[in-house]
GUKOL-811503 format. One record per atom (N, C-alpha, C): residue number from 1; residue in three letters; chain; atom name; y, z, x. Coordinates in pm, 1 decimal, always signed. Atoms other than C-alpha are relative to their C-alpha. Layout:
BEGIN
- NUM:ALA:A:CA:Y:Z:X
...
END
This chain:
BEGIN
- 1:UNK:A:N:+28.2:+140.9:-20.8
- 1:UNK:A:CA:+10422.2:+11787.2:+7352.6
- 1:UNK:A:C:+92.4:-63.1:+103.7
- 2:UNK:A:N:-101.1:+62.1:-91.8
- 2:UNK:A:CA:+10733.9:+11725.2:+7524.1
- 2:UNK:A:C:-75.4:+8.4:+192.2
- 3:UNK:A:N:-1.4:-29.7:-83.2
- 3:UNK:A:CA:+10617.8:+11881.7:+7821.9
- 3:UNK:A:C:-101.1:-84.2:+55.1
- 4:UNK:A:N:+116.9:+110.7:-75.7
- 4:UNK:A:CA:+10247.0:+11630.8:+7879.5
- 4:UNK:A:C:+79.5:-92.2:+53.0
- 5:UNK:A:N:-44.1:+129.0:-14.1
- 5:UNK:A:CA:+10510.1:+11381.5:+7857.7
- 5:UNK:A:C:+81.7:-46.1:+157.6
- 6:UNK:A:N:-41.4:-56.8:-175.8
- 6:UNK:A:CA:+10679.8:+11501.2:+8158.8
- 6:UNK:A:C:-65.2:+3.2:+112.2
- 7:UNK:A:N:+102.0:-10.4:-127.2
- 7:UNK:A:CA:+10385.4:+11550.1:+8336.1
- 7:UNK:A:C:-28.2:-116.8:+36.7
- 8:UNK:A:N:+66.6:+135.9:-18.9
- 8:UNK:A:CA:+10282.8:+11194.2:+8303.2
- 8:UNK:A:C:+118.3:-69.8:+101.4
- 9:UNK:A:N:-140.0:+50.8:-51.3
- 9:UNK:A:CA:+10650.9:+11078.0:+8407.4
- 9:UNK:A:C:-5.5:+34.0:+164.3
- 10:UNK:A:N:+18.0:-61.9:-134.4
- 10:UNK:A:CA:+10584.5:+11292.2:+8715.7
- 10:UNK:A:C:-120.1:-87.3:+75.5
- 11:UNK:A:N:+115.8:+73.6:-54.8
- 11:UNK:A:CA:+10284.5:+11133.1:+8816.9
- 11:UNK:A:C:+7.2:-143.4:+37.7
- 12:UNK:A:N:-50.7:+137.8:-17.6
- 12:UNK:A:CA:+10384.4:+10772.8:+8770.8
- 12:UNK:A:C:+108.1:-5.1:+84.3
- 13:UNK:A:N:-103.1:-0.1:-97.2
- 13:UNK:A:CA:+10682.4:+10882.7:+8982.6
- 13:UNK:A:C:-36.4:-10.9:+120.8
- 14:UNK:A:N:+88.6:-37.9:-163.5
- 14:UNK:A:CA:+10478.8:+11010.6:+9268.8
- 14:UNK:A:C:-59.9:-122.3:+30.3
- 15:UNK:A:N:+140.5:+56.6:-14.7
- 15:UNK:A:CA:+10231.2:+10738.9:+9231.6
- 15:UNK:A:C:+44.0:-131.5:+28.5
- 16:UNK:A:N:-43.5:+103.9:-100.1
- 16:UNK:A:CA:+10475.6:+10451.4:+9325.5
- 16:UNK:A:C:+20.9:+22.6:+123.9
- 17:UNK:A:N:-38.0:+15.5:-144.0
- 17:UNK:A:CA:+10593.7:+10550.7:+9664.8
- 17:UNK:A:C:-143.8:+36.2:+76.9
- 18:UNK:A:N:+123.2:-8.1:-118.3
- 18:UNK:A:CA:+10242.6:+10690.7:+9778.1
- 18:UNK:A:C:-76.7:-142.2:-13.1
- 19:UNK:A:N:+43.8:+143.9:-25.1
- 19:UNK:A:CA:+10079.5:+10339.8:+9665.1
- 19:UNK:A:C:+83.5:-123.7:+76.3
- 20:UNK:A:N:-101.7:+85.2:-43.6
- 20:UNK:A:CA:+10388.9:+10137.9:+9849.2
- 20:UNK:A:C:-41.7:+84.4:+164.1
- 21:UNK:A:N:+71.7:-50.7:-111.2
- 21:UNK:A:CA:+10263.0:+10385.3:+10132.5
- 21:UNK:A:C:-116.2:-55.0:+81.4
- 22:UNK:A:N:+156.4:+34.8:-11.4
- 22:UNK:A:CA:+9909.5:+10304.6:+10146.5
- 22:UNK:A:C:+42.4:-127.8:+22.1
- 23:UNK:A:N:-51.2:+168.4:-14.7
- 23:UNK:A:CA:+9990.3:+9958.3:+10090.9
- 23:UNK:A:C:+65.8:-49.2:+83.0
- 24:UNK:A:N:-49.9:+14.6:-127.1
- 24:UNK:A:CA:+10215.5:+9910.6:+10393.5
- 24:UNK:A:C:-133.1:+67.5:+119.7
- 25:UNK:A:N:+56.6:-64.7:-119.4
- 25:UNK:A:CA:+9985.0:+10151.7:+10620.2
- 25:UNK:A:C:-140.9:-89.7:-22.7
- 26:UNK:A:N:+95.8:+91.6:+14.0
- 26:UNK:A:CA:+9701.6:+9892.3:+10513.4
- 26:UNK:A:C:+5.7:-130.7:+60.3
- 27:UNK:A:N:-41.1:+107.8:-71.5
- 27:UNK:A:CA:+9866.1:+9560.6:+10598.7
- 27:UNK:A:C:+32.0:+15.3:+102.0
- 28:UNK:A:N:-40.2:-38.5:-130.7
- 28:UNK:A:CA:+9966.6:+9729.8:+10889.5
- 28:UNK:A:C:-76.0:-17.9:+94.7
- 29:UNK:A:N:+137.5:-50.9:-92.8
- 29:UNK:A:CA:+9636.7:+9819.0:+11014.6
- 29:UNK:A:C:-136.1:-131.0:-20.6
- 30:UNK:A:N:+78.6:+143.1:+22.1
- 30:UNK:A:CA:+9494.1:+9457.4:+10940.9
- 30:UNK:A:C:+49.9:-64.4:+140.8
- 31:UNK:A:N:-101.1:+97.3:-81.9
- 31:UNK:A:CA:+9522.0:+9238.4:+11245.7
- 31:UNK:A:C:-8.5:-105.0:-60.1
- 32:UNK:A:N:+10.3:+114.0:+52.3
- 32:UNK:A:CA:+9588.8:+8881.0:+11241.5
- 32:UNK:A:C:-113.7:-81.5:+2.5
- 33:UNK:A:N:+125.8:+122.4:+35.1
- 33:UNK:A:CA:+9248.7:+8760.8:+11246.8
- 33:UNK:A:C:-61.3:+22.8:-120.5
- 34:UNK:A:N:+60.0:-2.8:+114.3
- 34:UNK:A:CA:+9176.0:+8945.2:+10944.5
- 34:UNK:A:C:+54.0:-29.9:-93.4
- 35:UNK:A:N:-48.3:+64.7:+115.5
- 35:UNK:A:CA:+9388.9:+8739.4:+10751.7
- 35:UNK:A:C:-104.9:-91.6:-34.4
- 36:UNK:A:N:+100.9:+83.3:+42.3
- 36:UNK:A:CA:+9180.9:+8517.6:+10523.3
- 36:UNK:A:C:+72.9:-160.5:+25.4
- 37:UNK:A:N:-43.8:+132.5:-54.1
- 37:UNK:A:CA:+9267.5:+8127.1:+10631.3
- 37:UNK:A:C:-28.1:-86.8:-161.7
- 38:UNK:A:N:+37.1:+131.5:+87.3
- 38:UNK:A:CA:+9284.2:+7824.8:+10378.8
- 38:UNK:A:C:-85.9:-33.0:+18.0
- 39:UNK:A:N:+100.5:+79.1:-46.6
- 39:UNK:A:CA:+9041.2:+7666.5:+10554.9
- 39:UNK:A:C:-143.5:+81.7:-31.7
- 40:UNK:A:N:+93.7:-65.8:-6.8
- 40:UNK:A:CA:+8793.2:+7926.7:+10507.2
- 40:UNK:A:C:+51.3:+71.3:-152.2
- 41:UNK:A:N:-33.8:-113.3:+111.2
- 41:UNK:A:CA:+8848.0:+8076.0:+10143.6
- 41:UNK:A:C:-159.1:+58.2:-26.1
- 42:UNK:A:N:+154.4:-16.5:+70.2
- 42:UNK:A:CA:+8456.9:+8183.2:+10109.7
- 42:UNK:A:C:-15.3:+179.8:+124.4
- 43:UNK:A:N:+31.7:-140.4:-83.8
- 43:UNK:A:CA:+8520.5:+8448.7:+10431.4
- 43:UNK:A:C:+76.1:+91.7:-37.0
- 44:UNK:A:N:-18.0:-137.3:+52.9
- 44:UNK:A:CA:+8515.7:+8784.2:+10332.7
- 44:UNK:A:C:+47.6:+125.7:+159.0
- 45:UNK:A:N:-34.3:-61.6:-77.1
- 45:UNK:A:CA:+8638.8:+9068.3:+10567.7
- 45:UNK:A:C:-127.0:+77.3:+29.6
END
């Protein structure tokens, strides 16, 4: 039993820095017009 528990630990480990990954290489690759505006909350990308 010990050992699933480990596995899970492992996974949740990994699974912050590649989503903090993604997540930077996303906002990255947005320009600034595809920010959504106040003025416009109804436009979608």
């Amino acid at each position: 039993m010990t050992g699933d528990w480990s596995f899970v630990v492992w996974i949740v480990v990994m699974a912050i820095p590649v989503g903090l990954f993604l997540a930077t290489r996303w906002s990255r690759s947005r320009g600034p017009s595809d920010a959504m505006n106040k003025d416009e909350p109804d436009k979608m990308p």
